[in-house]
N, C-alpha and C positions, 0 to 999 in steps of 0.2 A: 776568605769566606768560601765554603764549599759551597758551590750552586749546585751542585748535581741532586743532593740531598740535604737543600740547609736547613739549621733547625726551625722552629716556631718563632721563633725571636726575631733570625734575621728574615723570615717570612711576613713577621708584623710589622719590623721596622720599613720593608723595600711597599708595604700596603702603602704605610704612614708615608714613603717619599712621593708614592704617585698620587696623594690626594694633595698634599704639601703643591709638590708642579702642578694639579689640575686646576691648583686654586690660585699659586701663586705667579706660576710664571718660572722659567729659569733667574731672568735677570733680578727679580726682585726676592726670589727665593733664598731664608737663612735656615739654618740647621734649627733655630729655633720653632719657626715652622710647621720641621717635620716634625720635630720633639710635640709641639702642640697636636699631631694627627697621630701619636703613635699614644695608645690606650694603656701602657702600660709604665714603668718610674723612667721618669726624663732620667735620669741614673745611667738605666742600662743603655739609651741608644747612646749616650757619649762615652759608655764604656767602650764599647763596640765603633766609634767612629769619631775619631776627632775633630775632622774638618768636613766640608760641603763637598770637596772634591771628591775625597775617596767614598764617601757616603754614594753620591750621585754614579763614582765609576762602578761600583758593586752595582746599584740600580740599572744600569746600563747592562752589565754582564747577565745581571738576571733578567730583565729582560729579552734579554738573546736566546737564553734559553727556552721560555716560555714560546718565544719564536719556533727556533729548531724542535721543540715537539711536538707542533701543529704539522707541521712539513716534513716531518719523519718518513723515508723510502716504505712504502705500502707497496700493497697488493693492485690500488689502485692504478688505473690508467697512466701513463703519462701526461698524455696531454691534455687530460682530467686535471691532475695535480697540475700543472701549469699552468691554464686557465684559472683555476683556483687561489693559486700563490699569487696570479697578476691581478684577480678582480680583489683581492685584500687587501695588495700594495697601492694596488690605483683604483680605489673604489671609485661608484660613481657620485658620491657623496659623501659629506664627512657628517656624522650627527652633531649634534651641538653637543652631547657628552665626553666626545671624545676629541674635539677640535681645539681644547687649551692644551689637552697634554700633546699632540700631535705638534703645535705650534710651540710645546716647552724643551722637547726633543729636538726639534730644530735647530732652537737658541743653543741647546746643548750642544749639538755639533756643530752649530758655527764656535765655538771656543775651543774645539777641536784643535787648530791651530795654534791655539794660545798654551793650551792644556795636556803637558803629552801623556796624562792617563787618561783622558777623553779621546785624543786621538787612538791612541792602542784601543780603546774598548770598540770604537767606531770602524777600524781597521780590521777589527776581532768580526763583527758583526757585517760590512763588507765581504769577504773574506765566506763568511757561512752562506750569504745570500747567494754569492757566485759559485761558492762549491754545488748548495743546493741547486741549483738551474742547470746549473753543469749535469749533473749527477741523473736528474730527473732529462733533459734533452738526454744525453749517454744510453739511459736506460729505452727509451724512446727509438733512438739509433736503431738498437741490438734488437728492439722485438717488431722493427720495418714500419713502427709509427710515425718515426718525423727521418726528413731525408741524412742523407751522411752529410752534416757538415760539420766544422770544426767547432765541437761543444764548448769549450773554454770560450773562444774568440766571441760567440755566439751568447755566453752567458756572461760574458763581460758589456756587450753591448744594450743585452735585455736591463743588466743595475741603471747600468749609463742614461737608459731610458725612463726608468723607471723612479729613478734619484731626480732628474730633470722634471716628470711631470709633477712629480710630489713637491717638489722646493717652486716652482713656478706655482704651484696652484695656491700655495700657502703665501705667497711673496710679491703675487702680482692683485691687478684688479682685473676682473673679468675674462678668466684666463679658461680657455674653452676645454676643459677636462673632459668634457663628451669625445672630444674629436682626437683626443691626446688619445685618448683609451683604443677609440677603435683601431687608428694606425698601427698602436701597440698589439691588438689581436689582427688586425690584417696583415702587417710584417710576421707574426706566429704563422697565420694562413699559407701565404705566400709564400716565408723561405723556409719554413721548417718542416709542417706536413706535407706527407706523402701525399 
């Protein structure tokens, strides 16, 4: 599937997988499902996809993308973009619209291990969040925004953080996401701005 520019079709069917997860769940989720949320001949999504795996790792892919063009290198500030990629990853709230697919996603990469084209798509998306952190601290560096430290190291630790509060908040009872967050922007405060 080309994501970069897919056609209409695989743009209704990847609609049709997110209301499918928003509704069903990963674990309880079948291809037949999504075939019931995609508007057009159950035909063409089983042309296009024969099992749940590969249906879901293309949803995954695109996904990522949809990602990667909200966070595209701008003109914007750095640690503007920063603050903005953290308050979206660790919002202070989840709305109840978006909290089964956040919760379907989960499920989906806890099978990550089970599933090595779940793992590779989650590894794919890994991978982009750390480049982008990377990239944006880097750029921050160079124009005397955030101090010299080592941007990799620095943006592997920001996932690490960021993976942690999200999977706790989803996973526990009563898990103080207020105070998760702010560490989160007082560690930005503290080791990376000048």
């Amino acid at each position: 599937m080309n994501l970069d520019n897919p056609e209409p079709t695989k743009v209704a069917i990847m609609e049709a997988t997110y209301e499918a997860l928003n509704k069903h769940g990963y674990s309880s989720l079948t291809i037949q499902d999504i075939a019931d949320e995609f508007d057009r001949s159950k035909s063409l999504l089983y042309y296009h996809y024969e099992s749940k795996e590969t249906l879901l790792a293309d949803f995954l892919e695109y996904t990522l993308q949809e990602f990667i063009s909200e966070f595209e290198v701008g003109e914007e500030e750095p640690s503007i973009r920063l603050e903005r990629l953290l308050d979206r990853l660790v919002p202070e709230s989840v709305d109840t619209d978006s909290y089964p697919i956040q919760i379907a996603l989960l499920e989906l990469r806890a099978q990550a291990p089970h599933t090595e084209v779940y793992r590779e798509r989650y590894s794919e998306v890994d991978t982009v969040l750390t480049e982008t952190i990377e990239e944006i601290l880097q750029q921050g560096i160079e124009r005397g925004e955030f101090q010299d430290v080592d941007a990799e190291s620095e943006a592997q630790l920001l996932v690490s953080m960021i993976y942690g509060t999200r999977v706790r908040r989803f996973t526990t009872d009563e898990f103080p996401v207020e105070q998760n967050r702010e560490m989160l922007f007082t560690h930005v405060d503290r080791q990376l701005l000048v």
